[in-house]
PLY file of the C-alpha trace (Angstrom):
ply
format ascii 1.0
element vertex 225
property float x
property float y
property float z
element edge 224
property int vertex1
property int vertex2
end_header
-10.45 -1.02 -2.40
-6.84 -1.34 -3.44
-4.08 0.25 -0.98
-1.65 2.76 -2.26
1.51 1.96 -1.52
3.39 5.12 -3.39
1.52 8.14 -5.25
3.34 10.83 -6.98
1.10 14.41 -7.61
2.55 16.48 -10.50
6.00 15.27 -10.31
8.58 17.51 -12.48
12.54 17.39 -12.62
14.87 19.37 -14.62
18.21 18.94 -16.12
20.85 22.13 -15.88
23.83 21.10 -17.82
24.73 21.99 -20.42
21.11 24.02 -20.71
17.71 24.09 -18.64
15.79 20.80 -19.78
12.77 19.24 -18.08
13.49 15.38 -17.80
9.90 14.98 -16.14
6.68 16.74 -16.80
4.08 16.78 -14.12
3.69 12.48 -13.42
0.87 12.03 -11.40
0.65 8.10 -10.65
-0.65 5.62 -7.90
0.87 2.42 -7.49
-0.96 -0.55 -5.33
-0.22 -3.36 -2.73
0.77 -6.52 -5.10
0.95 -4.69 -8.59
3.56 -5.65 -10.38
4.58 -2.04 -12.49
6.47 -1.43 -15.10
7.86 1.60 -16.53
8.86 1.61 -20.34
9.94 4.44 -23.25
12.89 5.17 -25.11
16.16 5.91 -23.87
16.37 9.56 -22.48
12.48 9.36 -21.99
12.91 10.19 -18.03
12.03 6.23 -16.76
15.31 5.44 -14.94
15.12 9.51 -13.52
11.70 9.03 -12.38
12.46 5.68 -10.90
15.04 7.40 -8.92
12.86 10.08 -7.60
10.35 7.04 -6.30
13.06 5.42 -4.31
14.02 8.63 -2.55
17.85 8.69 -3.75
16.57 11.84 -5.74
15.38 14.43 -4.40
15.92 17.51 -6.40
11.85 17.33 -7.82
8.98 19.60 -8.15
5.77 17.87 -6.89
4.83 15.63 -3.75
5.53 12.08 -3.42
3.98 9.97 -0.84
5.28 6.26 0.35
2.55 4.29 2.34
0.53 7.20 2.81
3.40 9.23 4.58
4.62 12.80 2.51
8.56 12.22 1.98
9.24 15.25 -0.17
10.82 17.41 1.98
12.28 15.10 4.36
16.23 15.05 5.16
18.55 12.53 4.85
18.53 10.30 7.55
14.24 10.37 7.91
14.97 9.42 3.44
17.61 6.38 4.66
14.86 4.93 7.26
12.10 4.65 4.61
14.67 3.16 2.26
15.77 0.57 4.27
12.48 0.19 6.04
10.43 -0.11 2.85
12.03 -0.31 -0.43
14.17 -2.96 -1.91
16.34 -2.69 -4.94
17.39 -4.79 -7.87
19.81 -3.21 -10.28
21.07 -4.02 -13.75
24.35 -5.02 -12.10
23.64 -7.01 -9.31
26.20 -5.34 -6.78
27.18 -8.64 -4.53
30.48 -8.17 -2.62
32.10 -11.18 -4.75
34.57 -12.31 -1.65
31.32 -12.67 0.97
29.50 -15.62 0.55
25.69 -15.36 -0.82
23.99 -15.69 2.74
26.43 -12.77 4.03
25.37 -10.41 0.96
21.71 -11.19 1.58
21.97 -10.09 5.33
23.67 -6.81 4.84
21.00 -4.73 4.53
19.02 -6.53 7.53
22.10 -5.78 9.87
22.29 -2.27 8.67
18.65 -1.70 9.81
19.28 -3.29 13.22
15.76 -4.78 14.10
16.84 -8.36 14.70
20.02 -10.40 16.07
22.12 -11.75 13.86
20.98 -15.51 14.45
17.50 -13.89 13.35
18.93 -12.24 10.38
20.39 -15.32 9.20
17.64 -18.13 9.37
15.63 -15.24 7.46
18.70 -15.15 4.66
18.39 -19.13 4.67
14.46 -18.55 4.33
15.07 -15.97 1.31
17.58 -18.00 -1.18
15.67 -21.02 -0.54
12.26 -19.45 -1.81
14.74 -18.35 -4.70
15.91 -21.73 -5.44
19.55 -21.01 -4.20
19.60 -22.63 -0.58
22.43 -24.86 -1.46
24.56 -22.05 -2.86
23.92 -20.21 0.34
27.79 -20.35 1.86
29.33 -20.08 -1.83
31.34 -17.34 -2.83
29.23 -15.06 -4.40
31.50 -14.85 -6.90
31.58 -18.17 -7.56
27.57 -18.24 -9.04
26.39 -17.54 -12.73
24.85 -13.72 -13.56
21.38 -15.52 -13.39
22.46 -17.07 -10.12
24.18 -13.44 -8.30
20.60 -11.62 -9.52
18.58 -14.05 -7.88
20.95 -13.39 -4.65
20.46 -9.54 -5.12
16.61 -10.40 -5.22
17.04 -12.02 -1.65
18.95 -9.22 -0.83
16.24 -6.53 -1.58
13.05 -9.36 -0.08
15.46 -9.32 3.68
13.82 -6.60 5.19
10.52 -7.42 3.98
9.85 -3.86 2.20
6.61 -2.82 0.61
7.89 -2.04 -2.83
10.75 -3.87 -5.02
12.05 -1.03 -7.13
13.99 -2.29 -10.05
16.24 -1.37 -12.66
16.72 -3.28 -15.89
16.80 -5.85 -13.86
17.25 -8.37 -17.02
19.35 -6.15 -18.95
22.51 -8.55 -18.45
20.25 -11.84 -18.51
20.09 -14.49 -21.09
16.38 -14.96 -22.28
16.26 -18.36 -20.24
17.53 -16.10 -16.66
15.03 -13.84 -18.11
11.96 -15.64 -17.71
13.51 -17.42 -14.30
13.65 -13.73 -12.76
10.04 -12.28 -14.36
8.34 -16.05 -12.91
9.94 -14.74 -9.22
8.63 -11.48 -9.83
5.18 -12.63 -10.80
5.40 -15.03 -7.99
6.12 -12.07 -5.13
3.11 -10.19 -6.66
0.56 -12.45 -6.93
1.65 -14.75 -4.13
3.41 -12.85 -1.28
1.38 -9.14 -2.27
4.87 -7.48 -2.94
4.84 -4.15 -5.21
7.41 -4.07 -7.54
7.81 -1.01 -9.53
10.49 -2.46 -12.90
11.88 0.02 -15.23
12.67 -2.60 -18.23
13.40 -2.68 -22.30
12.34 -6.02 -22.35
9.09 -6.09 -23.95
7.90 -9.50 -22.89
8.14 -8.71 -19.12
6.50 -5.42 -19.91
3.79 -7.44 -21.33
2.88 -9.53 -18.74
3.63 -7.00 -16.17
0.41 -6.05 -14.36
0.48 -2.50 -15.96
2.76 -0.50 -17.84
3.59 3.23 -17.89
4.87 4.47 -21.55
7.56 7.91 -21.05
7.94 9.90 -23.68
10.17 13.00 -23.14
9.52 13.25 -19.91
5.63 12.52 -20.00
3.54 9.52 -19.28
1.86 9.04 -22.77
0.24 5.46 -22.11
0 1
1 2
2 3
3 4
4 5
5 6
6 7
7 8
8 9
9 10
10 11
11 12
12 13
13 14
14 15
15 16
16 17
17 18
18 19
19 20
20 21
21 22
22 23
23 24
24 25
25 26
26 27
27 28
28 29
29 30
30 31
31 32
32 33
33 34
34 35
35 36
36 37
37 38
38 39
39 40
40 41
41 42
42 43
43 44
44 45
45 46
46 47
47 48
48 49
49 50
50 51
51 52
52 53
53 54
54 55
55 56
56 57
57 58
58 59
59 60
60 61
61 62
62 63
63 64
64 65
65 66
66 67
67 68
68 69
69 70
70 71
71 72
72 73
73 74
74 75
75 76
76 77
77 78
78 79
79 80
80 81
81 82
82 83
83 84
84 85
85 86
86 87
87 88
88 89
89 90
90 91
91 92
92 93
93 94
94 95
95 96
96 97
97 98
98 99
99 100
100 101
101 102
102 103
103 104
104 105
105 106
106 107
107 108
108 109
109 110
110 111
111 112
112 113
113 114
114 115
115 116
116 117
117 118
118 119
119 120
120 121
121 122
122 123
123 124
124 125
125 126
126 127
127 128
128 129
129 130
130 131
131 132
132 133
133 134
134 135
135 136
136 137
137 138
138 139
139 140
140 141
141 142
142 143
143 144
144 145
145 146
146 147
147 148
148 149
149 150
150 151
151 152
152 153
153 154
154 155
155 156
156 157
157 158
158 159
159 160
160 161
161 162
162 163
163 164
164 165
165 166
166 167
167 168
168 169
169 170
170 171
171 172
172 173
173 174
174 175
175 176
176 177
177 178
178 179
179 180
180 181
181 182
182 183
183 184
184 185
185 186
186 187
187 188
188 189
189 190
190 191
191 192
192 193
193 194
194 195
195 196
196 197
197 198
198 199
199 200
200 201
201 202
202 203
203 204
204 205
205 206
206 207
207 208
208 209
209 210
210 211
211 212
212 213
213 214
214 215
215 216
216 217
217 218
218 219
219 220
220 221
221 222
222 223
223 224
């Protein structure tokens, strides 16, 4: 038996402005412990919206969605912020490193926000994180002193520091040269298959939607494949 790590039950959202339009039509889905997802259509098809909803930034939804078998539709803000930073990580399109603090201080940030270890803790676990991503040496660099492929692999770190149980992503190639490309899918693959770490990747790029461990086609707002 797999573990569900996230299930949605007939998830709809709708649009107001200018006019009533349903972005999402009733997604039921399951996701499991070590898949690596991907979520694919057309721009306007409702991926990046119903990525949002998973993460818990958006709540305004029709439907249930469940994170480690806990309801969190319904919940307020602060219970929403303690499953985020308890159990999600994120990887944008933009990779979102304060470019003055050096790559082990932007990897710790979200650690020291949760609180659960000291700082010397937090730290040696930062170290741990950039060296599994190939970037130990760059560890007390600028941040904005790295190459794009270089700051996404730090923003990868960033969302693996509090250990969560899903990666949610975001284009997370869309500024990447193919080479950067294939570096970033390889860690992805790698967390999946090695460390059991869910990543859930909304992504144009067909290759990584290829090799992904399943893909989900939108299509106005339904899944279609």
């Amino acid at each position: 038996m797999q573990d569900t790590v996230l299930k949605t039950q007939s998830v709809s959202k709708y649009f107001y402005d200018p006019v009533k339009f349903r972005v999402l039509d009733d997604i039921s889905i399951q996701v499991y412990k070590g898949e690596f997802l991907t979520l694919v259509g057309k721009s306007g098809s409702g991926k990046s919206t119903l990525l949002y909803c998973l993460s818990t930034m958006d709540t305004d939804y029709e439907g249930s969605i469940e994170i480690l078998g806990k309801p969190i539709t319904g919940s307020n803000i602060d219970t929403l912020a303690a499953i985020r930073n308890e159990n999600i990580g994120f990887v944008f399109q933009f990779h979102y490193l304060l470019p003055e603090f050096t790559c082990l201080k932007n990897v710790m940030i979200p650690a020291l926000k949760l609180g659960r270890h000291s700082r010397e803790e937090i730290e040696h676990k930062a170290i741990e994180k950039l060296e599994m991503l190939g970037l130990g040496e760059q560890a007390l660099k600028p941040a904005s002193k790295l190459s794009g492929g270089q700051q996404q692999r730090v923003s990868i770190a960033r969302a693996l520091i509090n250990d969560p149980a899903i990666i949610m992503c975001d284009e997370p190639t869309g500024n990447l040269d193919s080479k950067n490309s294939k570096i970033v899918f390889d860690i992805f693959r790698q967390l999946s298959s090695e460390y059991g770490q869910t990543i859930i990747a909304v992504t144009h790029d067909n290759d990584i939607a290829e090799r992904s461990d399943r893909t989900i086609t939108l299509e106005d707002g339904k899944i279609v494949a």
